[in-house]
N, C-alpha and C positions, 0 to 999 in steps of 0.2 A: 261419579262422572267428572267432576268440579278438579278432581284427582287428575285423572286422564290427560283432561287438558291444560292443566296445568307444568301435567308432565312435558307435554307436547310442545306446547310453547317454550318449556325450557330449552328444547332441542338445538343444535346447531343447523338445522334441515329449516327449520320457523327462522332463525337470527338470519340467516342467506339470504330468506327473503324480504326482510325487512330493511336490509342493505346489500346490495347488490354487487356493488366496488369490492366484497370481500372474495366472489367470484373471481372476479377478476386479477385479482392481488393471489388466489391461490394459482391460476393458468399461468401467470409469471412467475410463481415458483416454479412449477412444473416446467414451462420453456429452460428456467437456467438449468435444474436439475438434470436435464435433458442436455442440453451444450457441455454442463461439467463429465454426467457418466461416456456420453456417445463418442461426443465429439471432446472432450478430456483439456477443457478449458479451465485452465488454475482449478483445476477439480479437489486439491487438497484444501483451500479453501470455499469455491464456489458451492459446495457440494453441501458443508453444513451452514454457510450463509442461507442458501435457499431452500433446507427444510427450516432455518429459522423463521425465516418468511414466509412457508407454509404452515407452520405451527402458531403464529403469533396472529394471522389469517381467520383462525378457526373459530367463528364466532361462540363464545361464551366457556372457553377454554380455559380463561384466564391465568394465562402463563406469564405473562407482560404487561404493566401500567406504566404509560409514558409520565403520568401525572406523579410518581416516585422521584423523577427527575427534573421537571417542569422548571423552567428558569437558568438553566445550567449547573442546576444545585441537586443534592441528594438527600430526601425528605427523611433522613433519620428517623422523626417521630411516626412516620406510618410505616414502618416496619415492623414495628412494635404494636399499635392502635390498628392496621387495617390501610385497604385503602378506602374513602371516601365512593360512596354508587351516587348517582343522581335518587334515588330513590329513599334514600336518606341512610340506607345502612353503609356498610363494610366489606370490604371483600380482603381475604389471606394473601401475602403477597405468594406470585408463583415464582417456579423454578428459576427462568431467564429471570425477573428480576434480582435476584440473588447473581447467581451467572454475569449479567451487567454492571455487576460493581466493578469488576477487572479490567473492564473497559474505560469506564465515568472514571476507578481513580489512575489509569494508565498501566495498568499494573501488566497487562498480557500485551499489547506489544512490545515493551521492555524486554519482557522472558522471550518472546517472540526471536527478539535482536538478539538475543544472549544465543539460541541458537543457530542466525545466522552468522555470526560472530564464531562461531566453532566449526561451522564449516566453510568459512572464507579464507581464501590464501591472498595477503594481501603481499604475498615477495612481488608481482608483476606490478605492481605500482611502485612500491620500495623500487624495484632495480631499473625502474623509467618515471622518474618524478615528474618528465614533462606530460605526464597521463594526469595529474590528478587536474591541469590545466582545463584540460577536455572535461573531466569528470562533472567541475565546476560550467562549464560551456551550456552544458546539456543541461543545468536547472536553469536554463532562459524558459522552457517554456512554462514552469511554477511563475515568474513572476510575469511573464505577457501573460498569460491566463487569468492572474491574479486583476490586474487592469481591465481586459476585458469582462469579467464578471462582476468588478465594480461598473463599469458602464452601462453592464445590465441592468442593472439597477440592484445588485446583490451587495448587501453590509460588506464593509470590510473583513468581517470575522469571517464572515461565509467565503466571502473570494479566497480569500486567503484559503482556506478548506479544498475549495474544489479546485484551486493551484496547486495543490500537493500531490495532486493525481498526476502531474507531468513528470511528479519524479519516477513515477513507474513503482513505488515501496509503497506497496496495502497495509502494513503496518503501521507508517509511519502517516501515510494518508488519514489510517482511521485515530492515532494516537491525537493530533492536531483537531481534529474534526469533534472528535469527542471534549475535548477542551473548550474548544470556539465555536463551533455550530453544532451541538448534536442532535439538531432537529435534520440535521442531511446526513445523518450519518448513514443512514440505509443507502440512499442512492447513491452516494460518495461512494463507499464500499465496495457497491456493484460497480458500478462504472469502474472503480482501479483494476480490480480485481479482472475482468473483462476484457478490459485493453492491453492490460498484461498480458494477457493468454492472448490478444490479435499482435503482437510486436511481429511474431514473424510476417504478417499480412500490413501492416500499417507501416514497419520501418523502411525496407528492400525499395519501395517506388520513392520515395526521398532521398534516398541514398542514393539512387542512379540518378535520378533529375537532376542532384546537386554538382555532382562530380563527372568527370572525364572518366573514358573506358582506359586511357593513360593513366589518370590517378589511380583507379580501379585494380592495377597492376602493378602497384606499389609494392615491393619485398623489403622487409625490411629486417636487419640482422637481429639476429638468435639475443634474446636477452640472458646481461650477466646472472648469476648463480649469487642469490642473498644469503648471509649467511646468518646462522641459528640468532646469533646477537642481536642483527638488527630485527629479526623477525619480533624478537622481543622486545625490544625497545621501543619500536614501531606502535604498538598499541597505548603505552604508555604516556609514550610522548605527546599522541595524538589528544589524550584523557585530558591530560593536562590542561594543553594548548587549547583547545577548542571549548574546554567547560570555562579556563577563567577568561577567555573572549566572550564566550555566548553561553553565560549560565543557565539557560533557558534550554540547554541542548544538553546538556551534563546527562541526564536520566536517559536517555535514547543513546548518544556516543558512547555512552558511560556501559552501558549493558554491551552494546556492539563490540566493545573493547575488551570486558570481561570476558567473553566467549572465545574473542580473538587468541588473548592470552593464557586463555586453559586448552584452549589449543596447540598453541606455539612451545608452550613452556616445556613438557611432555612430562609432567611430576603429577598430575591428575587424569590422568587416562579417562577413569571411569566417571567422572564427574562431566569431561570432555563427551564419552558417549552418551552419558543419560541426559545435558544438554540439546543433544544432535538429534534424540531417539526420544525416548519417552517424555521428556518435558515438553521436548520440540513439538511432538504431537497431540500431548494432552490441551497444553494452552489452545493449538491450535482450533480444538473439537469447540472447546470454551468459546473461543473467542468468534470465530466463523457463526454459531448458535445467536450468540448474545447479539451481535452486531444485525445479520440476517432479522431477528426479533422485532427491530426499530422500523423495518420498513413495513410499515402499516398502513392502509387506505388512502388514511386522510394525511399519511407525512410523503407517499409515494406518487399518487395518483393525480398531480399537477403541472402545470407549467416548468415551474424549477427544476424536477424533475429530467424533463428533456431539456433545456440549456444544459444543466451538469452534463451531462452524455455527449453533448456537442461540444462542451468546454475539456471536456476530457478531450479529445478525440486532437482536438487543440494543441492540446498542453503537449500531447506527443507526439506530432507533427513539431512544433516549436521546439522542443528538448532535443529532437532529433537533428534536426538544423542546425543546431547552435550548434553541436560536439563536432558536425562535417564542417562547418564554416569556418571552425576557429582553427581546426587540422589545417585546412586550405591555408588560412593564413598564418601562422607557424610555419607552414612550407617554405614562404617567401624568405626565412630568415635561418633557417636551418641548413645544416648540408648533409646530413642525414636523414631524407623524405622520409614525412610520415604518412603512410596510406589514410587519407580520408575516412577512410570507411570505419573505423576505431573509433573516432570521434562519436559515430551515433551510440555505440555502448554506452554513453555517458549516464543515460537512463539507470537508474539502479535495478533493472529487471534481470538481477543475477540467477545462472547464464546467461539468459536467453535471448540479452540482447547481444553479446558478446558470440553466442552461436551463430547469431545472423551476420553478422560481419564478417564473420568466417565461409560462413554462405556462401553471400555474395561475393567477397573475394575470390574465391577459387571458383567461381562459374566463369570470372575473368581468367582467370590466371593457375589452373589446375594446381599447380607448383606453388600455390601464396599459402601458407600458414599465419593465420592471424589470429588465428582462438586467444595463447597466452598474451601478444599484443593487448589486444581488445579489453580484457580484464582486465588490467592498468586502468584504463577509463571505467570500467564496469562498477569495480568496487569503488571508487573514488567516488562513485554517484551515489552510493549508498550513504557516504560518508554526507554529498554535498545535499544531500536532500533531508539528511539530519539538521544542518545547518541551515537551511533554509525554513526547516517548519522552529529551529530552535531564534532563528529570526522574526515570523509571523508569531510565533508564544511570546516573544519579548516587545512588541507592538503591539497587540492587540489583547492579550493575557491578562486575565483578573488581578 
């Protein structure tokens, strides 16, 4: 009998009821699970974040110990030893812990960038440099977000965290975050990942409020034809430049560029597809798992929680601003108008912010083609929100 119930109590049906928030933390997977499959919100990563978070949910599964990483560090010796129960013994580490090292040592967004790095064409910025102007415009709202989450009363490591969500790059959001806070990395994650997949719904009413139905109807000529040289140089140069400015960025440009480059060169084909394709996807499954995994009861189910979600919502509202304001102002000095509405691509939410520009222009202007425009600022934002979490690592960085 003594058996029985003992069995019983082990059960995850007995641990549910003993804590109740895991309930709850599993219906939140289920909600996102549900926005990724239905409604197909960054479903390439939403989709294994939130069975991470249903899996790590499951009371007495033991897939995940926060306590392996406790302090910003990685407890080597209980990898080997166990971890530590309240009850005096041991427990095996599981799978996502294992999985979460890619993350804690940065290792999967890097490969991450390696494959958006191979499928990025950065000739539309090359052949209109006054784009990467805007690029840079649109990480306004990383650092006003940054300020407002210090005044909440959030560490600088953490503001700094949940300012990287304006750059619109889940990537580079969670690379930052796992350095500096990764007690938010869960809600960090969601939230980028999230807002992402709302660009088309959050950017379109910023962009008309800011701008004229005049601006709106901006044409602007056919950009020049780059050629194979600079395409390759282009990456190179940028490695360079940007890593011995902000060494702190080196690891993130650094990979972004590699990918660039076995793209452009056209001497590794198949290194170029298995980047784009299999790597691309594998890291992805990894890292969406391991990340989802963090958001746990007692790391999710609080105050911070929802400020992040508002601070997001923030950040890109403010990103989105800055890339239209600064177009607007560059008009005054140019004589070649630049349509507004490219500006908001600044966002690195490659397309998709860049499809929206496109959007909204031609609902003005049937005849406006702005897609390849707009990518000038798009990639550029990829670039400037490297640069900006490679600035928050170089200030706040162990």
């Amino acid at each position: 009998m003594d058996a029985i119930v003992n069995f019983l109590k082990s059960t995850g049906f007995y641990l549910l009821g003993e804590n109740p928030l895991y309930l709850v933390m599993i219906a939140i997977a289920c909600v996102l699970l549900y926005l990724a499959i239905v409604k197909k919100f960054e479903p390439m990563l939403l989709l294994p974040i939130a069975f991470g978070m249903l899996l790590t949910n499951l009371p007495g599964a033991g897939i995940y110990h926060a306590a392996l990483f406790e302090g910003g560090h990685v407890h080597w010796e209980m990898f080997a030893t166990g971890v530590p129960l309240a009850n005096g013994g041991t427990e095996a580490v599981g799978l996502i812990d294992v999985l979460y090292l890619g993350v804690k040592l940065g290792v999967y967004p890097c490969l991450i960038f390696v494959g958006v790095g191979c499928m990025t064409d950065f000739g539309p910025l090359i052949a209109n440099p006054k784009s990467l102007l805007l690029g840079a415009a649109a990480q306004l709202g990383i650092f006003i977000t940054y300020i407002g989450a210090v005044l909440l009363g959030f560490t600088p490591e953490q503001a700094s965290s949940i300012g990287i969500i304006g750059g619109a790059d889940g990537p580079t959001a969670i690379f930052v975050t796992s350095k500096l806070a990764p007690e938010l990395l869960g809600p960090i994650a969601v939230a980028a990942y999230s807002y992402m997949a709302l660009v088309p719904v959050i950017q379109p009413p910023i962009m008309k409020a800011l701008t004229t139905k005049k601006e709106r109807m901006i044409q602007m000529k056919q950009l020049r034809e780059v050629s194979k040289t600079e395409k390759i140089l282009f990456p190179i140069v940028v490695t360079i430049f940007v890593s011995l400015m902000l060494p702190s960025a080196a690891s993130l440009i650094g990979a972004l560029m590699l990918g660039n480059l076995m793209r452009e060169s056209g001497v590794v084909e198949r290194l170029n597809k298995t980047a784009q394709n299999e790597l691309m996807n594998t890291v992805t499954i990894f890292l969406g798992i391991s990340v989802g995994a963090t958001a746990t009861a007692e790391n999710f189910l609080n105050p911070q929680t929802l400020s992040i979600l508002v601070l997001g919502v923030v950040a890109f509202g403010f990103g989105t601003a800055g890339g239209v304001l600064l177009a607007k102002l560059m008009n005054l000095f140019l004589k070649e108008k630049i349509n507004p509405l490219i500006g908001s691509a600044g966002v690195s939410a490659v397309p998709m912010a860049a499809r929206v520009s496109q959007v909204v222009g031609q609902k003005e202007n049937p005849r406006n083609f702005l897609l390849m425009h707009a990518m000038g600022p798009n990639v550029a934002g990829v670039i400037g929100s490297a640069v900006a979490a490679g600035v928050f690592l170089a200030l706040f960085g162990a």
